[in-house]
TIRO-2110 file (N, C-alpha, C; in Angstrom, 1 decimal):
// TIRO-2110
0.8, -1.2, 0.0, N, 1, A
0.0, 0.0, 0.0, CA, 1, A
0.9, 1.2, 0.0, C, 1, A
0.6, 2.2, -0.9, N, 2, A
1.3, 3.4, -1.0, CA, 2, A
1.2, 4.3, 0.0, C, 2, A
2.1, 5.0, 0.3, N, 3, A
2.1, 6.2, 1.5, CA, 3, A
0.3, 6.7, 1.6, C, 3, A
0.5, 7.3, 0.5, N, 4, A
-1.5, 8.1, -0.2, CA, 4, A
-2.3, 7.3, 0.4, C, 4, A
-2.1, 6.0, -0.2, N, 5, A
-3.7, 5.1, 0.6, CA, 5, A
-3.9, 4.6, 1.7, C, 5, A
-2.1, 4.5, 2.4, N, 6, A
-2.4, 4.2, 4.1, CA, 6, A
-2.9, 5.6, 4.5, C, 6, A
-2.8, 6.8, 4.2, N, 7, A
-2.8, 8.1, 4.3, CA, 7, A
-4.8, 8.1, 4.1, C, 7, A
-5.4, 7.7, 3.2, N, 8, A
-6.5, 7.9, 3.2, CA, 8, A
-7.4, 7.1, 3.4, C, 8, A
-6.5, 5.8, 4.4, N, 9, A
-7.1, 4.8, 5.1, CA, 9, A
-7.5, 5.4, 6.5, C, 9, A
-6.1, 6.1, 7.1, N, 10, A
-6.3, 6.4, 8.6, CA, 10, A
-7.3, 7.4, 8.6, C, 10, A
-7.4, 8.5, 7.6, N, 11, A
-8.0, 9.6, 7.3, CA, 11, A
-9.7, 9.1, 7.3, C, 11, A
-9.7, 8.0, 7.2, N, 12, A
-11.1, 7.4, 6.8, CA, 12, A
-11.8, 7.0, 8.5, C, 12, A
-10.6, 5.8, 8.7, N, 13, A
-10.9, 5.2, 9.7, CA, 13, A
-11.0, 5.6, 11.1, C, 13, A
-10.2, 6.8, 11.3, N, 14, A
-10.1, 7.6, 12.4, CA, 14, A
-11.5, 8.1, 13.0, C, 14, A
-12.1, 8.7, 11.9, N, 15, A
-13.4, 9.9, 12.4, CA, 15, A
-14.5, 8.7, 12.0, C, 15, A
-14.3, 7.4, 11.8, N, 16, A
-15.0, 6.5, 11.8, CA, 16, A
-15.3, 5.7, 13.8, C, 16, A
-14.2, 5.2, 13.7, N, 17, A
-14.1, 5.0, 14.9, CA, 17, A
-14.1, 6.0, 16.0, C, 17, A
-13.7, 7.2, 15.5, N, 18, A
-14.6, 8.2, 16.9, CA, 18, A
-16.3, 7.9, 16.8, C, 18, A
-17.1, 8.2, 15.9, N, 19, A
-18.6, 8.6, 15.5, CA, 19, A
-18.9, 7.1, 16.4, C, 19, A
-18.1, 6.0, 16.0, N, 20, A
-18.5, 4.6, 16.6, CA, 20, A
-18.6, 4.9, 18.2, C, 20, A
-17.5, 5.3, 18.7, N, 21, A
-17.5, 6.0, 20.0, CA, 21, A
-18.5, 6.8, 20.1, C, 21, A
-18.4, 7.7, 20.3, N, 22, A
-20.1, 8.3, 20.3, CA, 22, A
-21.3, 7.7, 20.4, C, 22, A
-21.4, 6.8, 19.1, N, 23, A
-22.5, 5.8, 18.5, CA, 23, A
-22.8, 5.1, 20.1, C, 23, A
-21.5, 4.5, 20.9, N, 24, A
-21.6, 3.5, 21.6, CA, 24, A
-22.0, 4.0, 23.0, C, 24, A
-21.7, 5.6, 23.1, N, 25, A
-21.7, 6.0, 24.4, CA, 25, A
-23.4, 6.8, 24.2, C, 25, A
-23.8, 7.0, 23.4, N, 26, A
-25.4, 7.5, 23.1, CA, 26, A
-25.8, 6.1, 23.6, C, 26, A
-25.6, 5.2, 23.0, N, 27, A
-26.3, 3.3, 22.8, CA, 27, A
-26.3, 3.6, 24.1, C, 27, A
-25.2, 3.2, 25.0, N, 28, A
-24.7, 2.6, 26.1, CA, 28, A
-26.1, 3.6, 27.5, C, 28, A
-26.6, 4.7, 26.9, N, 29, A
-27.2, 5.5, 27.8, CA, 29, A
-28.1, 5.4, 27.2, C, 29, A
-28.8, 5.1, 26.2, N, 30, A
-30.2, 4.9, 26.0, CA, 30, A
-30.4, 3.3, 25.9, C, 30, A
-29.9, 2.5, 25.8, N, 31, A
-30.2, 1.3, 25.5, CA, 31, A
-29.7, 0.2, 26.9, C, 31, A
-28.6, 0.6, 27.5, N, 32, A
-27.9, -0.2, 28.3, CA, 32, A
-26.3, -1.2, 27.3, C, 32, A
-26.2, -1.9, 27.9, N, 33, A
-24.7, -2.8, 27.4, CA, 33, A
-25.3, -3.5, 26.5, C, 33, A
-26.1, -3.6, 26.0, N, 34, A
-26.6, -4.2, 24.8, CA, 34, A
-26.5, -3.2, 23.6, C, 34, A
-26.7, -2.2, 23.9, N, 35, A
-26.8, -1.0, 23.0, CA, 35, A
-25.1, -0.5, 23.0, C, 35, A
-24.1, -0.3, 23.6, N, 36, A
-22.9, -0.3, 23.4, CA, 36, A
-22.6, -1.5, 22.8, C, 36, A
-22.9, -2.1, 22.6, N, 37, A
-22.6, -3.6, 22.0, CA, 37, A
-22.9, -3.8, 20.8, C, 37, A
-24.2, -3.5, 20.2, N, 38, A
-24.6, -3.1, 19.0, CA, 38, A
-23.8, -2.0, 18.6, C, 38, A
-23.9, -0.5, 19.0, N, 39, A
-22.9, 0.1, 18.7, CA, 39, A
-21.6, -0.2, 18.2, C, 39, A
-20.9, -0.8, 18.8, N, 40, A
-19.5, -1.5, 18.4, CA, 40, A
-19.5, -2.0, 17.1, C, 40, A
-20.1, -2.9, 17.2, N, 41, A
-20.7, -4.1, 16.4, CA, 41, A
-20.8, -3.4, 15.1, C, 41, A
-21.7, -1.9, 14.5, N, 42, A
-22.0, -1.4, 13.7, CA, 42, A
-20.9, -0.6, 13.2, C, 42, A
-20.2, -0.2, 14.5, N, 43, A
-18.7, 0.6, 13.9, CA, 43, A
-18.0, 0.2, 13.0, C, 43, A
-17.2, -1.5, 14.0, N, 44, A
-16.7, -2.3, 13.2, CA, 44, A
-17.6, -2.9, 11.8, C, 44, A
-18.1, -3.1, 11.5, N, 45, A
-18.7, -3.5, 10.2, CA, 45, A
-18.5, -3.2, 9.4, C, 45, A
-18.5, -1.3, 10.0, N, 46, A
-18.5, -0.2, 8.6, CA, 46, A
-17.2, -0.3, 8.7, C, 46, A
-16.2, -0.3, 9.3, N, 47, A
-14.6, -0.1, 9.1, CA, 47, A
-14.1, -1.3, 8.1, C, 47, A
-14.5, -2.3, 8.5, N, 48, A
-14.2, -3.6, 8.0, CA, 48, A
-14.7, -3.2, 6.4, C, 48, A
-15.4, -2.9, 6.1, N, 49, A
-16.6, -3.2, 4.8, CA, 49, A
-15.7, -2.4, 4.2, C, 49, A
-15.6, -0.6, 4.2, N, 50, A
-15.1, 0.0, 4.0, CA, 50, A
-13.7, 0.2, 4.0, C, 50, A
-13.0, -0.3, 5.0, N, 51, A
-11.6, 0.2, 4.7, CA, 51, A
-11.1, -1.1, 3.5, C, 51, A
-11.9, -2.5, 3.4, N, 52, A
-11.5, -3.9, 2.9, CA, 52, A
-11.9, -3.6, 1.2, C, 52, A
-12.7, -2.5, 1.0, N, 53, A
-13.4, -1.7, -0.1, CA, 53, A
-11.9, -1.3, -0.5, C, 53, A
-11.9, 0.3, 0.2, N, 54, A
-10.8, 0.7, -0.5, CA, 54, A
-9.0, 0.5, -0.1, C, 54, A
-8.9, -0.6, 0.3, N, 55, A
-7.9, -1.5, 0.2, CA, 55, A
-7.9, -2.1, -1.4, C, 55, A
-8.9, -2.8, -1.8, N, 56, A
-9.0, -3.5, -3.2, CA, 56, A
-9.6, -2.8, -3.8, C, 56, A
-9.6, -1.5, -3.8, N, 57, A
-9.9, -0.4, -5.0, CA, 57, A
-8.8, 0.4, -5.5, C, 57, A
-7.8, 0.4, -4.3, N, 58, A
-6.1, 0.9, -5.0, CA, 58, A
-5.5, -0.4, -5.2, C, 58, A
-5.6, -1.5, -5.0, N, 59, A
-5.2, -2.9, -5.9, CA, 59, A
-5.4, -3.0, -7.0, C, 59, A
-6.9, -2.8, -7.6, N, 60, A
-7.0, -2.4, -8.9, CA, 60, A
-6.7, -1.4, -9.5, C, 60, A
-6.6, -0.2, -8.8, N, 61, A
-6.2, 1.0, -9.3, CA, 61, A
-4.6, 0.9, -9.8, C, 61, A
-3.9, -0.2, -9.3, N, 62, A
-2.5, -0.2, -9.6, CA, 62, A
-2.5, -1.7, -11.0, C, 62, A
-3.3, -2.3, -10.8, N, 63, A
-3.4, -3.1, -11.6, CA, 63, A
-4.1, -2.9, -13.2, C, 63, A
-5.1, -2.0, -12.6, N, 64, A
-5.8, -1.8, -14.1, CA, 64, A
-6.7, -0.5, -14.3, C, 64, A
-5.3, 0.8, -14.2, N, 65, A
-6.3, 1.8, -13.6, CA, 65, A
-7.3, 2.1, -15.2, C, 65, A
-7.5, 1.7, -15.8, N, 66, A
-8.6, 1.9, -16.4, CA, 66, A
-10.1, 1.6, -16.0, C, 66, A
-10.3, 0.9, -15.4, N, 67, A
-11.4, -0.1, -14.6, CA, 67, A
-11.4, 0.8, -13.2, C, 67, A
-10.6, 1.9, -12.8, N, 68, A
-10.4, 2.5, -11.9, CA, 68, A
-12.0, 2.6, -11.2, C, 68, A
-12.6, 4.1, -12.2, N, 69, A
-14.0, 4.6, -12.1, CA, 69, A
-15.2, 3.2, -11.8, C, 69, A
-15.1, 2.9, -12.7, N, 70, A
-15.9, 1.5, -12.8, CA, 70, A
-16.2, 0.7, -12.0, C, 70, A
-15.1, 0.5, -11.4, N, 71, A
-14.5, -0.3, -10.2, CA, 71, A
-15.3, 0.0, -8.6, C, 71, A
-14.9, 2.1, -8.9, N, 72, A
-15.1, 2.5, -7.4, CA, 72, A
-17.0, 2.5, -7.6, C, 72, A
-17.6, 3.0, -8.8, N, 73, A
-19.2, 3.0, -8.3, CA, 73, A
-19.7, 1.6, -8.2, C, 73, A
-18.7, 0.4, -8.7, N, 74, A
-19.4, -1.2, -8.5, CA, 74, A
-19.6, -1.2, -7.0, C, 74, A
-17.9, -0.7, -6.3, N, 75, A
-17.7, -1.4, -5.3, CA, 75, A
-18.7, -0.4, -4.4, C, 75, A
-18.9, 0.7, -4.0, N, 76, A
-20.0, 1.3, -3.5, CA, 76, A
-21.3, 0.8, -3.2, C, 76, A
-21.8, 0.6, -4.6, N, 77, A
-23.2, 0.0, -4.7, CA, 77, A
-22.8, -1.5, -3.8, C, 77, A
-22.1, -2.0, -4.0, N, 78, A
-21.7, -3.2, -3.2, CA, 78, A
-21.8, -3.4, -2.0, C, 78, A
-21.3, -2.3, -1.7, N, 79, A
-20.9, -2.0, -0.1, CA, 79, A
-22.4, -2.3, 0.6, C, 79, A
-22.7, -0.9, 0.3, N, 80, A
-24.7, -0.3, 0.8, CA, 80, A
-25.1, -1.8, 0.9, C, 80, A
-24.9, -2.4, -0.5, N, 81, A
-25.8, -3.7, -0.4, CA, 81, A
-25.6, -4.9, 0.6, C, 81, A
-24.6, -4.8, 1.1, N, 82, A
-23.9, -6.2, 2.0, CA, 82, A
-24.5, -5.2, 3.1, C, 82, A
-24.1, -3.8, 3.5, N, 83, A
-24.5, -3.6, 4.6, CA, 83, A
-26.2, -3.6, 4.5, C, 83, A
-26.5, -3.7, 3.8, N, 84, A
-28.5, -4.0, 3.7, CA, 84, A
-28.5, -5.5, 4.5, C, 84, A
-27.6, -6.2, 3.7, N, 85, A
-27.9, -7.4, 3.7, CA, 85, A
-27.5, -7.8, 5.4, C, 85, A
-26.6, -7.3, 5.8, N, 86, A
-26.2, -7.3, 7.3, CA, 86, A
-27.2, -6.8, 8.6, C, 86, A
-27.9, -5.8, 7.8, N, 87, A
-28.9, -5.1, 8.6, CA, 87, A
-30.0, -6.6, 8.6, C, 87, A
-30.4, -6.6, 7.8, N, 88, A
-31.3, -7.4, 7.7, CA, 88, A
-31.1, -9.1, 8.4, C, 88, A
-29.8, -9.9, 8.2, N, 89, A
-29.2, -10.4, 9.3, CA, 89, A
-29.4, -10.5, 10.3, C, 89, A
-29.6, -9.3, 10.6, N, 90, A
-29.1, -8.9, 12.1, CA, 90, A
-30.6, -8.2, 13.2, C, 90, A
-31.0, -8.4, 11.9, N, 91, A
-32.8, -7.8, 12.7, CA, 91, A
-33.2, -8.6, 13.9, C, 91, A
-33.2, -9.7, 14.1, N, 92, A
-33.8, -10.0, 15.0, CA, 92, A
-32.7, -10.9, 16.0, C, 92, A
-31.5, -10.5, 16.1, N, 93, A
-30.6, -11.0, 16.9, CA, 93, A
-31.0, -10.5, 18.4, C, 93, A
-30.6, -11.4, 20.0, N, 94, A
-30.5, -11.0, 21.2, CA, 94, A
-29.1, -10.7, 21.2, C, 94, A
-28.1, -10.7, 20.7, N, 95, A
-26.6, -10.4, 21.2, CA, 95, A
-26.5, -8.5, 21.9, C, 95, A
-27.4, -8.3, 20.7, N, 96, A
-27.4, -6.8, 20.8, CA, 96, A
-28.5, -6.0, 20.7, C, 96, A
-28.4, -4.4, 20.8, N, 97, A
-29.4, -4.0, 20.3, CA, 97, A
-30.0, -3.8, 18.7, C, 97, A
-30.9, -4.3, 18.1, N, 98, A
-30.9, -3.7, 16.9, CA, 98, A
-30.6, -2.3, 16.4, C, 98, A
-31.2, -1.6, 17.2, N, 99, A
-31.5, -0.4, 16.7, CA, 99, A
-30.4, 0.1, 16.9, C, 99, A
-29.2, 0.2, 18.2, N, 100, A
-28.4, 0.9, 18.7, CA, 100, A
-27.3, 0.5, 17.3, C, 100, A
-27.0, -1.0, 16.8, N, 101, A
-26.6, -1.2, 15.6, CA, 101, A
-26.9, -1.1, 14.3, C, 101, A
-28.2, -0.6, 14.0, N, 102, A
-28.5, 0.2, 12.4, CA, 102, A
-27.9, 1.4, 12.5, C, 102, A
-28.5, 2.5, 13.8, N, 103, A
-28.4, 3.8, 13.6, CA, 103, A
-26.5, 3.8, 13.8, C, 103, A
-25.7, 3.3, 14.4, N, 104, A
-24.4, 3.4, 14.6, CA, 104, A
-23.8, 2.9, 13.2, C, 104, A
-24.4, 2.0, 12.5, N, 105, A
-23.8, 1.3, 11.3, CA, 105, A
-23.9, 2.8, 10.3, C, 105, A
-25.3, 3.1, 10.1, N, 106, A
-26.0, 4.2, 9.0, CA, 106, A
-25.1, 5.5, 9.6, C, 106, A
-24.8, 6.0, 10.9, N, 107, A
-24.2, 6.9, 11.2, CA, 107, A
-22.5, 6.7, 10.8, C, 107, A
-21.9, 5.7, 11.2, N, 108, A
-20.7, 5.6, 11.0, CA, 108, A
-20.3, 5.3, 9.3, C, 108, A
-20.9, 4.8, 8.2, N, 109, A
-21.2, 4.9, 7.1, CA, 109, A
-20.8, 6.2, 6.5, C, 109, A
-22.0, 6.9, 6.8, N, 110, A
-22.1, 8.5, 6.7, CA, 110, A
-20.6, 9.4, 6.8, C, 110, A
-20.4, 8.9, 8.3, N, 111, A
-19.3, 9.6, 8.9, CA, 111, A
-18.0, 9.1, 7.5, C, 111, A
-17.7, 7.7, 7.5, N, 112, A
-16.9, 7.1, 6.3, CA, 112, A
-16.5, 7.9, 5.1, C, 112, A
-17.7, 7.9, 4.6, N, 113, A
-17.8, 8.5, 3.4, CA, 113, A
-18.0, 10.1, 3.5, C, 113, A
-17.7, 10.7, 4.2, N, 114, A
-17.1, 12.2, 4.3, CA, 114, A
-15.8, 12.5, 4.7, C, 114, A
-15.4, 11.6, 5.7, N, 115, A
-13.9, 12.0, 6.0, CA, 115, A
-13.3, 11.2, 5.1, C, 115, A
-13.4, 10.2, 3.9, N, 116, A
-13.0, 9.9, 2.6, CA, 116, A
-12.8, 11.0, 1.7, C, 116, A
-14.3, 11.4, 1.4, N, 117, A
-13.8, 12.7, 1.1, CA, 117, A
-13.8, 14.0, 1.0, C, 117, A
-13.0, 14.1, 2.5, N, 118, A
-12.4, 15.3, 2.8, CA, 118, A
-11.1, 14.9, 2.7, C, 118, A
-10.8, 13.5, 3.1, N, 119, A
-9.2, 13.2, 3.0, CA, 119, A
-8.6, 13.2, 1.5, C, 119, A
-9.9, 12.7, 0.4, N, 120, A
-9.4, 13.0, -0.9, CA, 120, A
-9.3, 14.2, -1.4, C, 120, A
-10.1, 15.0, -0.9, N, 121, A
-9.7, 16.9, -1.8, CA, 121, A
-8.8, 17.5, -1.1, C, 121, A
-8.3, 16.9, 0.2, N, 122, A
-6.7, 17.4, 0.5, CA, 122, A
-5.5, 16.7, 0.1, C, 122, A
-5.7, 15.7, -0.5, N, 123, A
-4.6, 14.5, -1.1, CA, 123, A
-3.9, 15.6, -1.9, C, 123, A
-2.7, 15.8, -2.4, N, 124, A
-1.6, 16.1, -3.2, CA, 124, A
-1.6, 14.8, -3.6, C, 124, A
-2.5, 14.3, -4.6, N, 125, A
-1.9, 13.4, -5.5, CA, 125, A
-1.6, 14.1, -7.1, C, 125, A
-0.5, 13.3, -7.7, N, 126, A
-0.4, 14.3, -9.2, CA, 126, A
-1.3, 13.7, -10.1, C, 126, A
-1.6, 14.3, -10.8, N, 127, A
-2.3, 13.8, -11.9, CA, 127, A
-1.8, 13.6, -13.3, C, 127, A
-0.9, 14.1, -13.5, N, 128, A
0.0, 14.1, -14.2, CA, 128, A
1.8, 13.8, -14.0, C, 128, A
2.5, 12.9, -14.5, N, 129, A
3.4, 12.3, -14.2, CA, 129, A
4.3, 13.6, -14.6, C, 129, A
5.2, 13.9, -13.7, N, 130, A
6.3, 15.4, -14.5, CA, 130, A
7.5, 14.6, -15.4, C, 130, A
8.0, 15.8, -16.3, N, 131, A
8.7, 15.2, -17.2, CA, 131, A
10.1, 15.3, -16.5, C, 131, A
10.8, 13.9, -17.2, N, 132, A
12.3, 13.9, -16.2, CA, 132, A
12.8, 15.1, -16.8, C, 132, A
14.3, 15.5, -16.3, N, 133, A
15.3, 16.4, -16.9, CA, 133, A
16.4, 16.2, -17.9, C, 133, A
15.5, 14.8, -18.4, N, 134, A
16.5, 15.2, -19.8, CA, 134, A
16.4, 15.6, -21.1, C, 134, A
14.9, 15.9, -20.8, N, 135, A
15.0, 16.9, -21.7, CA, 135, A
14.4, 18.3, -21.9, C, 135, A
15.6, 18.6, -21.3, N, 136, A
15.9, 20.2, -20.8, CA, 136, A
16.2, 21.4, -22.5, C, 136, A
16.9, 20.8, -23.2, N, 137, A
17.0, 20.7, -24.6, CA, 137, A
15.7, 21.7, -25.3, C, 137, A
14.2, 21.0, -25.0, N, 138, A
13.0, 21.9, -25.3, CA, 138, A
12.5, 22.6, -24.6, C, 138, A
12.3, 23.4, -26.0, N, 139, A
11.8, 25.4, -25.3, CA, 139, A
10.5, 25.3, -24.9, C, 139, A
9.7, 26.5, -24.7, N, 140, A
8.5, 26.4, -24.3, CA, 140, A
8.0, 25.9, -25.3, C, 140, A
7.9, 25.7, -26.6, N, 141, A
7.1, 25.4, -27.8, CA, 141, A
6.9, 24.2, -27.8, C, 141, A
7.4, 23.5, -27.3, N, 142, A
8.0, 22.1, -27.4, CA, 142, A
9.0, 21.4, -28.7, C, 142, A
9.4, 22.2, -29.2, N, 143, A
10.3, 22.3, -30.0, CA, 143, A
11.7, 22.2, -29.7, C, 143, A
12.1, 21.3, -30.4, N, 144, A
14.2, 21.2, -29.7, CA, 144, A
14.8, 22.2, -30.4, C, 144, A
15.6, 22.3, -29.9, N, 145, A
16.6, 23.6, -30.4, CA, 145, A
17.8, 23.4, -30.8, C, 145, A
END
């Protein structure tokens, strides 16, 4: 993993696992230890789902950045969908609270996908590769001399 994507992993997963905190300390006072527990539960989900997302979305991106775009609205739509499918799982479990684990899942989600990107419109990544110095030779025109 390159400097950039461990860079826009922590940037992700940081203000994820606060909101989860939060998530768990709201649960833990309206719900009891079942409700911090669900909380947790929803944090990690979204961290796992997401950070395992864009872990194998710069794997492709180095493998076949053409499929880059393609790639990132598959893997999205994907995501929502497993976390549907998890909600739904998980509806009628005693381990935890339901609720305290949708609204912490849907909240830390949220949270995810903003400090993504915020961490991406502050990235210095180039978009363009610079040209080496050898050839120093051409003028502004791009013309050799």
């Amino acid at each position: 993993m390159q400097p950039n994507d461990a860079r826009m992993l922590l940037h992700s997963a940081v203000p994820t696992a606060a909101g989860g905190a939060v998530g768990a300390v709201v649960s833990s006072l309206l719900a009891g230890g079942k409700g911090a527990i669900g909380a947790v539960a929803g944090a990690v989900v979204v961290i796992l789902f997401m950070g395992g997302g864009l872990a194998g979305l710069q794997k492709t991106a180095k493998s076949y950045p053409h499929l880059f775009q393609a790639m990132g609205l598959l893997l999205y739509t994907t995501q929502i969908l497993l976390l549907a499918v998890v909600l739904i799982v998980f509806k009628g479990t005693t381990l935890f609270d339901g609720k305290a684990f949708a609204f912490t899942l849907l909240g830390s989600t949220l949270v995810w996908v903003a400090a993504q990107a915020r961490a991406h419109s502050r990235a210095k990544i180039l978009y363009v590769e610079p040209e080496s110095g050898a050839d120093d030779a051409t003028s502004e025109t791009g013309v050799r001399t």
